[in-house]
C-alpha positions as CSV (number, residue, x, y, z in Angstrom):
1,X,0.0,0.0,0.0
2,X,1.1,3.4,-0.7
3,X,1.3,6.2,1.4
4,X,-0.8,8.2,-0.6
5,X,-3.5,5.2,-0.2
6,X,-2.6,4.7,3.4
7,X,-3.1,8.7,3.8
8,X,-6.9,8.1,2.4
9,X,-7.4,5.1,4.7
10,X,-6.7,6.6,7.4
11,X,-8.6,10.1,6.4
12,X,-11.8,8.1,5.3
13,X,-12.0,6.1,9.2
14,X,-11.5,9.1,11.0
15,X,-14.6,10.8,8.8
16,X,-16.6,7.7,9.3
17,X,-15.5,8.2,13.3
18,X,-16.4,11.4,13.4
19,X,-19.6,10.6,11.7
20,X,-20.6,8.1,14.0
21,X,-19.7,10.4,17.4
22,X,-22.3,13.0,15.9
23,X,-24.9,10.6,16.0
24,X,-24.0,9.3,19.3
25,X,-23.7,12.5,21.1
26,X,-27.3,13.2,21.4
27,X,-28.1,10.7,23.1
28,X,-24.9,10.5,25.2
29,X,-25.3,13.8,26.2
30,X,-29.1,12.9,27.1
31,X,-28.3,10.1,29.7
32,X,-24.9,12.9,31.0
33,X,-27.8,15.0,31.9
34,X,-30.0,12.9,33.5
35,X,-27.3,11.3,35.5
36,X,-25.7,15.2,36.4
37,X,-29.2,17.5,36.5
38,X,-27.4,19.5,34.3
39,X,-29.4,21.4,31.8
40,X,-32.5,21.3,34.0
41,X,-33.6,17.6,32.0
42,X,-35.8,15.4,34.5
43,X,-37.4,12.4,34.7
44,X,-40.4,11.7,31.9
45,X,-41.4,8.7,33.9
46,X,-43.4,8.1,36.9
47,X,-41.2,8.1,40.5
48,X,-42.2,7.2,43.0
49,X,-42.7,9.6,46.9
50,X,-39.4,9.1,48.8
51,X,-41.4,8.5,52.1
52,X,-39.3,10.7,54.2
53,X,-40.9,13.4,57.1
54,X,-41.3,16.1,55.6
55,X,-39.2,19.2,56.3
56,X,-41.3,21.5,58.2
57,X,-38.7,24.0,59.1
58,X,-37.9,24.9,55.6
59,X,-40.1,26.4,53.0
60,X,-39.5,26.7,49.0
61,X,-41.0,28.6,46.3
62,X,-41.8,26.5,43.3
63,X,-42.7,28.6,40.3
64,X,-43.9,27.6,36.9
65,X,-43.5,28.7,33.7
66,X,-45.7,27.8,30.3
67,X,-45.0,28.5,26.8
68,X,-46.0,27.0,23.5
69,X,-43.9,26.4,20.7
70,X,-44.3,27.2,17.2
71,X,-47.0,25.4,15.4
72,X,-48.9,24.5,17.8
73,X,-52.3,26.8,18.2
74,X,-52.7,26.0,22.1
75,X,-52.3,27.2,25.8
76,X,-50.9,25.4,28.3
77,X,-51.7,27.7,31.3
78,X,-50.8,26.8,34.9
79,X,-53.6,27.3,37.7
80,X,-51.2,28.2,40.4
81,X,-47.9,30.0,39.0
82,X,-46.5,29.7,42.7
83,X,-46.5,27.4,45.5
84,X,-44.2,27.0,48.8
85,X,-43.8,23.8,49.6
86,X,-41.5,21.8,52.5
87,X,-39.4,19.7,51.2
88,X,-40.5,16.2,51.5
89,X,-44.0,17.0,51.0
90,X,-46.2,16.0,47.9
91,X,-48.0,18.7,46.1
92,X,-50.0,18.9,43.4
93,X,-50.7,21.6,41.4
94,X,-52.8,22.1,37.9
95,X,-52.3,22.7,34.3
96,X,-54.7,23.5,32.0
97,X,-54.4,22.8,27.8
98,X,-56.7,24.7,25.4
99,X,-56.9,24.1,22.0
100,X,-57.3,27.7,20.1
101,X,-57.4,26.0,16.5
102,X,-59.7,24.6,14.0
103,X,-58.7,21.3,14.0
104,X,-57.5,18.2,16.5
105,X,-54.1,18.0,16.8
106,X,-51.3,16.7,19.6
107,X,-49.3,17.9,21.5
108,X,-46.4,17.0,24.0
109,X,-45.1,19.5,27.3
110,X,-41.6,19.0,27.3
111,X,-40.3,20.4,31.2
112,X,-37.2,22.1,32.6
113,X,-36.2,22.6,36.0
114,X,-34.1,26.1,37.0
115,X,-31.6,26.0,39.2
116,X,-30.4,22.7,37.3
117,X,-29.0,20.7,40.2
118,X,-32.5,21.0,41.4
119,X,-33.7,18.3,38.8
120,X,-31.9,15.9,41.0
121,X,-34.1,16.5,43.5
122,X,-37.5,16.5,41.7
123,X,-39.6,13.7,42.0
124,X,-42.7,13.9,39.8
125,X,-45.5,10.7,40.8
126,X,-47.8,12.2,38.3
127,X,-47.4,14.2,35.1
128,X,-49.1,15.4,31.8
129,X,-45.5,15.3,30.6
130,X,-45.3,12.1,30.4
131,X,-47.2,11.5,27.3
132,X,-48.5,13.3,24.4
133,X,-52.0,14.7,24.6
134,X,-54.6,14.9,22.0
135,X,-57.1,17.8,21.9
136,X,-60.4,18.7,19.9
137,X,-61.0,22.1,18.4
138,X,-61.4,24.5,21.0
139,X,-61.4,21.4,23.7
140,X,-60.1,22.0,27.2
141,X,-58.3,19.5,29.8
142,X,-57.3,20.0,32.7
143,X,-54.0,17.5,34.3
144,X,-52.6,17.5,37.5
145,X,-49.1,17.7,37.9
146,X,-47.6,15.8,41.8
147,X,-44.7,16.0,42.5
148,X,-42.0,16.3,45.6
149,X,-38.7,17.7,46.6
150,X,-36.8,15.7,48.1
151,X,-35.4,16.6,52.0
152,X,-32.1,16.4,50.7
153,X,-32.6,19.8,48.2
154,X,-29.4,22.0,49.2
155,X,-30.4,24.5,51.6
156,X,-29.3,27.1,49.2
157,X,-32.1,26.6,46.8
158,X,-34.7,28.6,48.2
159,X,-36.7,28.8,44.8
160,X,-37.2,26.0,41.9
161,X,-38.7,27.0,38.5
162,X,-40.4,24.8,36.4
163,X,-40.8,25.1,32.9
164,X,-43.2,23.5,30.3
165,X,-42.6,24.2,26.8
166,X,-45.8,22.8,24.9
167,X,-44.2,21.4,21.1
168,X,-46.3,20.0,18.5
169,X,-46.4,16.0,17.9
170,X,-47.0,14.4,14.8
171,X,-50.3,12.7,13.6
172,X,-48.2,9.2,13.7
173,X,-48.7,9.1,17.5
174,X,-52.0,8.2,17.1
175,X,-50.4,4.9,16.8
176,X,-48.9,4.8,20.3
177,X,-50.8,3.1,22.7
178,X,-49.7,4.8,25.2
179,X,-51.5,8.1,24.1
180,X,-55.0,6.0,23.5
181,X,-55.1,6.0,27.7
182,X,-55.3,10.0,27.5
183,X,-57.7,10.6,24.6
184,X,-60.0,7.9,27.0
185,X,-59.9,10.1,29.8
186,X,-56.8,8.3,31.5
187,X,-54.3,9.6,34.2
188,X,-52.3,12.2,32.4
C-alpha cells in the first residue's frame, strides 16, 4: 500500500469516526444530563414519593412557567404560578391545555427545571408530561401535575422554577398506545 492510499485510509475512518460520534452524542449527552441534573432535563417517567418526614422547618418557592412552541395553536396555562412547599411533601398543582385551533391536533409539554441541580431533586409521581395529549378544536383538559422535593434539596435553593414548553407532535402518535389511555380520559 502506498502512502498516498494509506493517507486516504486513514482520512476516510477518521470521517466515518467522526460521523458516527455525531450521531451518538445526542443521546450521550441525554443520559450525562440525566445522570448530572445539568441542563435542568428530569425524569419523563413516573417516580415514586421518597417517604421521608417532611421538612417542616424549611419552605421553598416553586414557580412555573408555560410557553407554547411554534405550530402548535394552544395554551398550556398553569392554575397556580406559585406554591411554597417543605421539602418532603407532595404537592400537586394544575395545568390547563386549550386548544385555540380549528382542528385536532397533539401535542407533548416537554419540562425544565431552573436552578439545574434542582432536577436531582424532583420527584414527579404524576405528570401530563409524560405522554402526548390529543385535543379537539377548541377542547379544554385539565391535568394535574404531583410531585415532591426531596429533604435532601441543598439549603441554598430557596426557589425552583419549572418550565413547560408545549411542542407540536406528529399525527403518527396516534399509533402509540400509550397516548389512547389519554384521549379515553386516563391519568395524564
Amino acid at each position: 500500500m502506498t502512502a498516498v492510499q494509506r493517507t486516504v485510509t486513514r482520512t476516510v475512518v477518521v470521517l466515518l469516526g467522526m460521523f458516527v460520534f455525531a450521531f451518538a452524542l445526542v443521546p450521550l449527552y441525554d443520559v450525562f444530563c440525566r445522570i448530572t441534573g445539568i441542563n435542568g432535563k428530569v425524569e419523563n417517567t413516573a417516580q415514586a414519593l421518597v417517604r421521608d418526614s417532611i421538612d417542616e422547618s424549611r419552605v421553598v418557592t416553586v414557580q412555573f412557567i408555560t410557553r407554547a412552541g411554534a405550530g402548535l395553536p394552544w395554551k398550556l396555562e398553569v392554575l397556580d404560578r406559585q406554591v411554597r412547599v417543605h421539602p418532603g411533601a407532595a404537592t400537586e398543582v394544575n395545568f390547563a391545555f386549550t386548544n385555540h385551533g380549528d382542528e385536532a391536533g397533539w401535542g407533548r409539554a416537554v419540562p425544565s427545571v431552573s436552578p439545574s441541580e434542582a432536577s436531582l431533586h424532583m420527584r414527579k409521581v404524576t405528570c401530563f408530561c409524560f405522554k402526548e395529549q390529543h385535543l379537539a378544536a377548541g377542547e379544554r383538559f385539565e391535568a394535574p401535575l404531583v410531585f415532591q422535593l426531596t429533604r435532601d434539596l441543598p439549603d441554598e435553593i430557596k426557589t425552583v422554577t419549572l418550565v413547560y414548553t408545549l411542542y407540536p407532535v406528529n399525527d403518527q402518535a396516534q399509533a402509540n398506545p400509550a397516548v389512547v389511555d389519554i384521549v379515553q380520559g386516563g391519568e395524564a
